[in-house]
Biopython code that builds the backbone (N, CA, C, O; Angstrom):
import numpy as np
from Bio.PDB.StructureBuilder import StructureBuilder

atoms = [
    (1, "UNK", "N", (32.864, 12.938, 46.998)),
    (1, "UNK", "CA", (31.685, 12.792, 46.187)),
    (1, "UNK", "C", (32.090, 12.310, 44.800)),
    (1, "UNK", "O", (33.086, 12.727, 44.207)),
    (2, "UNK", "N", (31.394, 11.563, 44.413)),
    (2, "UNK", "CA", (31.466, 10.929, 42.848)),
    (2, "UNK", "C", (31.027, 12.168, 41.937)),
    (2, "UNK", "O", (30.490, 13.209, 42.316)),
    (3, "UNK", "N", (31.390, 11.795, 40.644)),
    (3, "UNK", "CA", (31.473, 12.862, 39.651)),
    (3, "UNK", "C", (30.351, 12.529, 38.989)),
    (3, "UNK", "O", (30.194, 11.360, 38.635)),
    (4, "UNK", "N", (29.389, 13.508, 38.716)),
    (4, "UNK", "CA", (28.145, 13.352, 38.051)),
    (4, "UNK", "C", (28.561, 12.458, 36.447)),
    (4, "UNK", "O", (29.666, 12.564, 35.917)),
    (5, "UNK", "N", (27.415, 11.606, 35.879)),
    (5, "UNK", "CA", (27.334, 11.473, 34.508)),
    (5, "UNK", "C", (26.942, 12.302, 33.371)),
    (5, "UNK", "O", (25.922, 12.992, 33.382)),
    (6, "UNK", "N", (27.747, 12.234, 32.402)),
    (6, "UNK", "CA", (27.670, 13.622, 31.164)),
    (6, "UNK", "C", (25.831, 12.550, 30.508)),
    (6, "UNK", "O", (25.343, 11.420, 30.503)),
    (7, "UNK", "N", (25.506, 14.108, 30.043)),
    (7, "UNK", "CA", (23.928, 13.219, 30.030)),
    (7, "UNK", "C", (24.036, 12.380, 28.642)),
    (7, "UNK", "O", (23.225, 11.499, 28.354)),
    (8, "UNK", "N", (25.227, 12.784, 27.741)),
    (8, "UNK", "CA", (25.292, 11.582, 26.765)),
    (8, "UNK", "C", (25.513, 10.391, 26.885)),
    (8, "UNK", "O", (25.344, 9.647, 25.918)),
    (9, "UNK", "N", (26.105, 9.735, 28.552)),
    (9, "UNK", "CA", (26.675, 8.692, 28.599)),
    (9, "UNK", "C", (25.257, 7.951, 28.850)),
    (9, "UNK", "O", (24.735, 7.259, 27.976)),
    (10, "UNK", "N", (24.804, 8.116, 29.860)),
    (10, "UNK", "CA", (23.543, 7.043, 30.417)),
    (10, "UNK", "C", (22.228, 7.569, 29.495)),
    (10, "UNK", "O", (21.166, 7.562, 30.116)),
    (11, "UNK", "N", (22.167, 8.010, 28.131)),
    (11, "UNK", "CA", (20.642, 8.196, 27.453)),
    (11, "UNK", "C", (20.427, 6.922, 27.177)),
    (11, "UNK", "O", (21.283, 6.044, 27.075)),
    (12, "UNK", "N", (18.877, 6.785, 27.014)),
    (12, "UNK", "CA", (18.335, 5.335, 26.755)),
    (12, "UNK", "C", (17.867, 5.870, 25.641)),
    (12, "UNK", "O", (17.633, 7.066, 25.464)),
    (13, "UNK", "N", (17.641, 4.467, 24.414)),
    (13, "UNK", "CA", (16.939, 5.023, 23.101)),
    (13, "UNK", "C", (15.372, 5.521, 23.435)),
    (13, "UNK", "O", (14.661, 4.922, 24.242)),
    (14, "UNK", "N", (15.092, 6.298, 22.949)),
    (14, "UNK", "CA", (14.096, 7.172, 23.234)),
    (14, "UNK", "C", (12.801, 6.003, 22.275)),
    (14, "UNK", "O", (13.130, 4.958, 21.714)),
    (15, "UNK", "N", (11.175, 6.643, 22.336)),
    (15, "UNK", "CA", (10.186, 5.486, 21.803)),
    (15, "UNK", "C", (9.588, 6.141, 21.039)),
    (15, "UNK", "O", (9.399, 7.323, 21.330)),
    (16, "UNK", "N", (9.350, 5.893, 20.456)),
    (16, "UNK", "CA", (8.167, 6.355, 19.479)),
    (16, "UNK", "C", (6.784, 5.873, 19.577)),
    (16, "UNK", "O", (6.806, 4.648, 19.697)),
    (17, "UNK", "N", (5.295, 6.459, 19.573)),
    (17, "UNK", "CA", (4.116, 5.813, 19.825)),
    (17, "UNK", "C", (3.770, 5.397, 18.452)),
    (17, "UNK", "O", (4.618, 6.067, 17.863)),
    (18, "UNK", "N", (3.288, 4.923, 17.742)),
    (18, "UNK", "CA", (2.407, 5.054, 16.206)),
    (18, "UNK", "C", (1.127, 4.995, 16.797)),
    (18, "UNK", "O", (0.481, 4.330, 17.606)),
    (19, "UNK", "N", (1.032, 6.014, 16.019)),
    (19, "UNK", "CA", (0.037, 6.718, 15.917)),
    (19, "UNK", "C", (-1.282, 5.951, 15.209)),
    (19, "UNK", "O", (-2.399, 6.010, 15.721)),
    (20, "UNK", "N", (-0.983, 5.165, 13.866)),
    (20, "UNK", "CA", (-1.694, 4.484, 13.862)),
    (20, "UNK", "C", (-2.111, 2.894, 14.648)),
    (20, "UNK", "O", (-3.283, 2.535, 14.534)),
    (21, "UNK", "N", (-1.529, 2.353, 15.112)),
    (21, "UNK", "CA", (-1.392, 1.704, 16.164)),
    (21, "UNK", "C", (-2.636, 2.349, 17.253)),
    (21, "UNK", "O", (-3.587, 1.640, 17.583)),
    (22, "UNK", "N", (-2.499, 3.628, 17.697)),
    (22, "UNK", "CA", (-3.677, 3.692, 18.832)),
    (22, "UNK", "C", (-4.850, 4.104, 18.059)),
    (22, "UNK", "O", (-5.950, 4.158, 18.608)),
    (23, "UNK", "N", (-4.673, 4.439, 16.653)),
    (23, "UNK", "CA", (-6.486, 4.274, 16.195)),
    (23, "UNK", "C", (-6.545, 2.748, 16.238)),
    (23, "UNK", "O", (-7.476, 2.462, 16.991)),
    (24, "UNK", "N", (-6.132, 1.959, 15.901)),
    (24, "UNK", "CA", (-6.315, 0.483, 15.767)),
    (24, "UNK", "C", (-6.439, 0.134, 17.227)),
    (24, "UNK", "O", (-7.077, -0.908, 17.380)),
    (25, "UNK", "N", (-6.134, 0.541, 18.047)),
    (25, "UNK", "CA", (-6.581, 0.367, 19.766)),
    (25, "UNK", "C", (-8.221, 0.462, 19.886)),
    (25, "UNK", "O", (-9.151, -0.322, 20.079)),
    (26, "UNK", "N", (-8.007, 2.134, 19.620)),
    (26, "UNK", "CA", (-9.422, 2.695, 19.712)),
    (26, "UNK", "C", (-10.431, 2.106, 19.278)),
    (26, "UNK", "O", (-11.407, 1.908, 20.000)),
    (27, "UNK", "N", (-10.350, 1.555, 17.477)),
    (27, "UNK", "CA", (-11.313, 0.923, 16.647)),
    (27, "UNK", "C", (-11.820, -0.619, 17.431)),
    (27, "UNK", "O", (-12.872, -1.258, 17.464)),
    (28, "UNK", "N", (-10.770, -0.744, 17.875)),
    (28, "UNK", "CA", (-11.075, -2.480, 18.530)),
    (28, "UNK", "C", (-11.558, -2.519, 19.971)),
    (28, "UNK", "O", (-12.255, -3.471, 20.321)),
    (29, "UNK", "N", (-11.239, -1.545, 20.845)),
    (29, "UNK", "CA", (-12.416, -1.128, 21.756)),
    (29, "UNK", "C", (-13.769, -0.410, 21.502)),
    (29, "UNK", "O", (-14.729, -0.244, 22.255)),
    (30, "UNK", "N", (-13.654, -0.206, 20.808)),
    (30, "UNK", "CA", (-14.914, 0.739, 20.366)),
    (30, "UNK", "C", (-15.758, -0.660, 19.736)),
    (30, "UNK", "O", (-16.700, -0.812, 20.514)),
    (31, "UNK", "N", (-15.816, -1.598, 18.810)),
    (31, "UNK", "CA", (-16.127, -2.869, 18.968)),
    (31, "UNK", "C", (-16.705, -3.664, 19.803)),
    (31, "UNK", "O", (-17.791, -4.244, 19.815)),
    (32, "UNK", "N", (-15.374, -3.573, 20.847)),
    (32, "UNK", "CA", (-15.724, -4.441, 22.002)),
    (32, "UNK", "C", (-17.189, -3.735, 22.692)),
    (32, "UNK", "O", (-18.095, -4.477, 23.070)),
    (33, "UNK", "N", (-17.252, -2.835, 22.757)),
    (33, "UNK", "CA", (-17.769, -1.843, 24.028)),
    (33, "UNK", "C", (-19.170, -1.534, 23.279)),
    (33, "UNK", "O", (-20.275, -1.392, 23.803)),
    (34, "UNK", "N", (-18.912, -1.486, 22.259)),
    (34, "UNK", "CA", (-20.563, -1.596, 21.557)),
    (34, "UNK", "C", (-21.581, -2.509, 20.768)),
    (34, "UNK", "O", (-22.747, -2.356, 20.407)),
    (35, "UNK", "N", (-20.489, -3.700, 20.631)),
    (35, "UNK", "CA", (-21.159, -4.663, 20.109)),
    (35, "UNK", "C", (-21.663, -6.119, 20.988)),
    (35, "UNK", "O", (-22.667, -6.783, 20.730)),
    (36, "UNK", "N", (-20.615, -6.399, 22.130)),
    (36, "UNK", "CA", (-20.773, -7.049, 22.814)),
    (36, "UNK", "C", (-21.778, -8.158, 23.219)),
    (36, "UNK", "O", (-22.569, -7.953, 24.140)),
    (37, "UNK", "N", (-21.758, -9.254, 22.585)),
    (37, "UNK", "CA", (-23.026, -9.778, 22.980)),
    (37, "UNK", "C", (-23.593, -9.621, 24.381)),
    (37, "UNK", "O", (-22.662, -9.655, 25.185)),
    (38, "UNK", "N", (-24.499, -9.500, 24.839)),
    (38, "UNK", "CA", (-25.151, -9.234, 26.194)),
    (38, "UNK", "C", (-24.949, -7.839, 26.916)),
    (38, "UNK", "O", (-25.807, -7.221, 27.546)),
    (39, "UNK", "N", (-23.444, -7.419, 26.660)),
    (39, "UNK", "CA", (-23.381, -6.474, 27.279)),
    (39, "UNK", "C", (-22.648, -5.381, 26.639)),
    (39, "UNK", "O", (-21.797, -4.685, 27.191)),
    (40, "UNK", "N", (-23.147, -5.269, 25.138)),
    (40, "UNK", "CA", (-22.757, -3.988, 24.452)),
    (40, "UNK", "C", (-23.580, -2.917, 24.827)),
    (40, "UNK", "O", (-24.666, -3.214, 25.324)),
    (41, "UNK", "N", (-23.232, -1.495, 24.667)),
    (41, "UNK", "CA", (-23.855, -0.287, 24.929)),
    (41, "UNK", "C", (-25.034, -0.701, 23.696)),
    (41, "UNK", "O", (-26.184, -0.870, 24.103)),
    (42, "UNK", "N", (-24.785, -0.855, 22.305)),
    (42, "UNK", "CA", (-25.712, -0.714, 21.020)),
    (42, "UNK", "C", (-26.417, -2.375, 21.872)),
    (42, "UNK", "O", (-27.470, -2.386, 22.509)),
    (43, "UNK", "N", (-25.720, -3.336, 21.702)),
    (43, "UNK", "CA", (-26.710, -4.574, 22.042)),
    (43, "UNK", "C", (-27.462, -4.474, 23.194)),
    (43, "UNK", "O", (-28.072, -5.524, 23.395)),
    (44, "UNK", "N", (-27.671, -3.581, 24.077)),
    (44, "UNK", "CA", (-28.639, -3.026, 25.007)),
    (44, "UNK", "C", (-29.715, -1.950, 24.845)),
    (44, "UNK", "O", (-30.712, -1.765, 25.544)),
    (45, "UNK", "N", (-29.307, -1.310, 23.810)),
    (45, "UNK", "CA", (-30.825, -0.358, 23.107)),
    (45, "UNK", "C", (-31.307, -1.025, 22.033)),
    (45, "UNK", "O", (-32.458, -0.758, 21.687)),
    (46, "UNK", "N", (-30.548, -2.021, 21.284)),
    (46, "UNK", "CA", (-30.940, -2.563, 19.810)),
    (46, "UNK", "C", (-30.787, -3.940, 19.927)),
    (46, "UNK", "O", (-29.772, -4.503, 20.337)),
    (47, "UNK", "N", (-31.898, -4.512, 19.531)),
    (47, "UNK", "CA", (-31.637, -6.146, 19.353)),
    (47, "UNK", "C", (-30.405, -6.441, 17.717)),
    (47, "UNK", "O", (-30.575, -6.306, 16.505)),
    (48, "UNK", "N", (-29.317, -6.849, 18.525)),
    (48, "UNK", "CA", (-28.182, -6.725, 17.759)),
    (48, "UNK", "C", (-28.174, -8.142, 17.081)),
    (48, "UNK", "O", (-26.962, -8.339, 17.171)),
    (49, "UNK", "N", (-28.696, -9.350, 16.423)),
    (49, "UNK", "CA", (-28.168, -10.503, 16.585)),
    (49, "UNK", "C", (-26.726, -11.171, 16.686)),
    (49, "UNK", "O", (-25.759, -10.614, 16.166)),
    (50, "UNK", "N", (-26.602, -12.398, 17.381)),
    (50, "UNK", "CA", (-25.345, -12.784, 17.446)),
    (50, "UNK", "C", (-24.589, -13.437, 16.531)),
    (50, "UNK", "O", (-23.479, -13.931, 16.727)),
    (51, "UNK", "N", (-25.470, -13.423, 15.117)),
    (51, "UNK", "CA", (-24.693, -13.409, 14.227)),
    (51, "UNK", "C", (-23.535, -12.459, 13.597)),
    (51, "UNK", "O", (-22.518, -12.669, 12.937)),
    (52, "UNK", "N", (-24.283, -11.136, 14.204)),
    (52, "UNK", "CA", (-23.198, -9.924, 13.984)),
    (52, "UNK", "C", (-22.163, -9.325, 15.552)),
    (52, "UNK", "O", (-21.269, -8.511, 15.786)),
    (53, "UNK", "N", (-22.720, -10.004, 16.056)),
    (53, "UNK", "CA", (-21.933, -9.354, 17.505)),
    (53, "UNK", "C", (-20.592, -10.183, 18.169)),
    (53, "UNK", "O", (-19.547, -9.819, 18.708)),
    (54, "UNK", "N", (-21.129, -11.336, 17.871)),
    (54, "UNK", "CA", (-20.090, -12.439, 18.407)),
    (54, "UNK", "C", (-18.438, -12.143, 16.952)),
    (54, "UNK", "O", (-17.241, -12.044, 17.220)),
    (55, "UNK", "N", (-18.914, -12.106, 15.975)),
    (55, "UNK", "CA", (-17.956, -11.530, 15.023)),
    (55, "UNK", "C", (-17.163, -10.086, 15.387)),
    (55, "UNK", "O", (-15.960, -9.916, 15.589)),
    (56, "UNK", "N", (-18.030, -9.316, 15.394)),
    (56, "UNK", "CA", (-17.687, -8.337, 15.801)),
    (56, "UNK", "C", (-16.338, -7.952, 17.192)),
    (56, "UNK", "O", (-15.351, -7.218, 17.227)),
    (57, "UNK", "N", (-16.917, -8.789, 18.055)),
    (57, "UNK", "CA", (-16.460, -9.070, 19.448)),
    (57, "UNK", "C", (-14.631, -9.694, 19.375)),
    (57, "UNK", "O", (-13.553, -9.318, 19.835)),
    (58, "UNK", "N", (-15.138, -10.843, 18.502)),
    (58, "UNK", "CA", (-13.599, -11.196, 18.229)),
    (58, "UNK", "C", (-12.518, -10.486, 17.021)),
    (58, "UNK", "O", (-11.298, -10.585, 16.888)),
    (59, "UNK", "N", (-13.424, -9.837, 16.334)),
    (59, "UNK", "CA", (-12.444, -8.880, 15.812)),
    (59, "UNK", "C", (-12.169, -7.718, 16.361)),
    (59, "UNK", "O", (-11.395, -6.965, 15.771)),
    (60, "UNK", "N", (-12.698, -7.369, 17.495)),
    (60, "UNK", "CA", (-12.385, -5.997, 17.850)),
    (60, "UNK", "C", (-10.878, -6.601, 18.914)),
    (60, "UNK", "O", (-9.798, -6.028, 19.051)),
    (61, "UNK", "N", (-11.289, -7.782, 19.462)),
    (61, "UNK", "CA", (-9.997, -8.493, 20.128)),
    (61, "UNK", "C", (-8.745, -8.656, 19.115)),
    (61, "UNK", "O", (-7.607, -8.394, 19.503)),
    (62, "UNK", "N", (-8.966, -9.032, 18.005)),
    (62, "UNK", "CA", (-7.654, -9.037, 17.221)),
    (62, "UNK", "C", (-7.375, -7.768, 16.804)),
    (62, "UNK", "O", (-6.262, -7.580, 16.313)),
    (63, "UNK", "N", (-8.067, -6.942, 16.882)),
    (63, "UNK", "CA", (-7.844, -5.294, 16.586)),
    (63, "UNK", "C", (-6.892, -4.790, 18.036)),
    (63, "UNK", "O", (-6.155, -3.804, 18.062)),
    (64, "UNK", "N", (-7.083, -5.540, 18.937)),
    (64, "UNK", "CA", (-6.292, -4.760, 20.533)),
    (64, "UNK", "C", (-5.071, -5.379, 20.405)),
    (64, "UNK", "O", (-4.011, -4.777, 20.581)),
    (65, "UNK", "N", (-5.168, -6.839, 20.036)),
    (65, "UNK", "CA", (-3.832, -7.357, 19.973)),
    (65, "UNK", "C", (-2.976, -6.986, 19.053)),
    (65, "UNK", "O", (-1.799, -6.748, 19.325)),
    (66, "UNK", "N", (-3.475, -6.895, 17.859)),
    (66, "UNK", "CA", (-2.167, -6.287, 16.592)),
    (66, "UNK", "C", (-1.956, -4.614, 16.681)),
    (66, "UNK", "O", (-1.087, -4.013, 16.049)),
    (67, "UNK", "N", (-3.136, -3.855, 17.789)),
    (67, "UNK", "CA", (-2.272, -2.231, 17.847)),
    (67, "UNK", "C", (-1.721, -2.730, 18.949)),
    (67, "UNK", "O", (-0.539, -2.586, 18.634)),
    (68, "UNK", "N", (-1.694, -3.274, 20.149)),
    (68, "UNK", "CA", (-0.478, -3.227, 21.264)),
    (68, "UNK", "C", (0.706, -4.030, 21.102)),
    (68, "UNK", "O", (1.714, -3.983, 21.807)),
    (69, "UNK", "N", (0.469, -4.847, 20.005)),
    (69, "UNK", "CA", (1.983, -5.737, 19.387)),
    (69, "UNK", "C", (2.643, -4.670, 18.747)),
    (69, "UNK", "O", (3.862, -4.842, 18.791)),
    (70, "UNK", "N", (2.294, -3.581, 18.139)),
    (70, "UNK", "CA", (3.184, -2.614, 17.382)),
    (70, "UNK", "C", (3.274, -1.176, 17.649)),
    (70, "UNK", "O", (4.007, -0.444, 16.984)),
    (71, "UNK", "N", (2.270, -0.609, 18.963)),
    (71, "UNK", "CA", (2.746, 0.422, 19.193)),
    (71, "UNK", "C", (3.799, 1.033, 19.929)),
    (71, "UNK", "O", (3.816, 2.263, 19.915)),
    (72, "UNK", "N", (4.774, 0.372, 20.635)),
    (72, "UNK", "CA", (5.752, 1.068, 20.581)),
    (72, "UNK", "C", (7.328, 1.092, 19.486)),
    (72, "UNK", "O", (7.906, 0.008, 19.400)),
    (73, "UNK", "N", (7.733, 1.886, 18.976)),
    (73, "UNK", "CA", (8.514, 1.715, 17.943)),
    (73, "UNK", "C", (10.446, 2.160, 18.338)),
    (73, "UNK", "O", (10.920, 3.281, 18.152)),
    (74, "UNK", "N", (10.908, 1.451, 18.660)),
    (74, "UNK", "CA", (12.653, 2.157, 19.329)),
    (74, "UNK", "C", (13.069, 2.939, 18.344)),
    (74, "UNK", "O", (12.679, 2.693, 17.203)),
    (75, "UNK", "N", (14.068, 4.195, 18.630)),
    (75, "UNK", "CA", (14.199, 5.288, 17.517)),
    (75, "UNK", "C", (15.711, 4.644, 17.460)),
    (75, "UNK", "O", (16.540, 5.085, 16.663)),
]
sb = StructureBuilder()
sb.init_structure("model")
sb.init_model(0)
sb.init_chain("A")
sb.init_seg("    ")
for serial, (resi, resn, name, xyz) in enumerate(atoms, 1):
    if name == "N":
        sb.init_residue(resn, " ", resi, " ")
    sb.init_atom(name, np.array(xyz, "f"), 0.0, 1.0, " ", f" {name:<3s}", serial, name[0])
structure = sb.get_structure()
């Protein structure tokens, strides 16, 4: 039988989440999911215009992309 590995040899660097990173997730789904032209939760009880929704919509998209470009952090 082979000789086990000491657990210092094979550790991988461990991750870090930021934390702010998944409010910036949250904030930019929360966007998406309520402003939505046609098919926001708010643009379905409230006439939302698409002057404010279509904005909305693509910033909540650049809000998903810049928290999942930086939430994980190598220690």
């Amino acid at each position: 039988m082979g000789k086990a590995n000491k657990p210092g040899n094979n550790s991988k660097p461990s991750v870090k989440v930021s934390v702010f990173h998944v409010l910036v997730i949250l904030i930019g789904a929360d966007l998406i999911l309520l402003l939505a032209p046609d098919f926001g939760i708010l643009n379905s009880i409230l006439y939302i215009p698409s002057l404010y929704s279509w904005p909305a919509l693509i910033g909540g998209l650049i809000l998903l992309v810049y928290g999942f470009n930086g939430l994980y952090k190598k220690l």
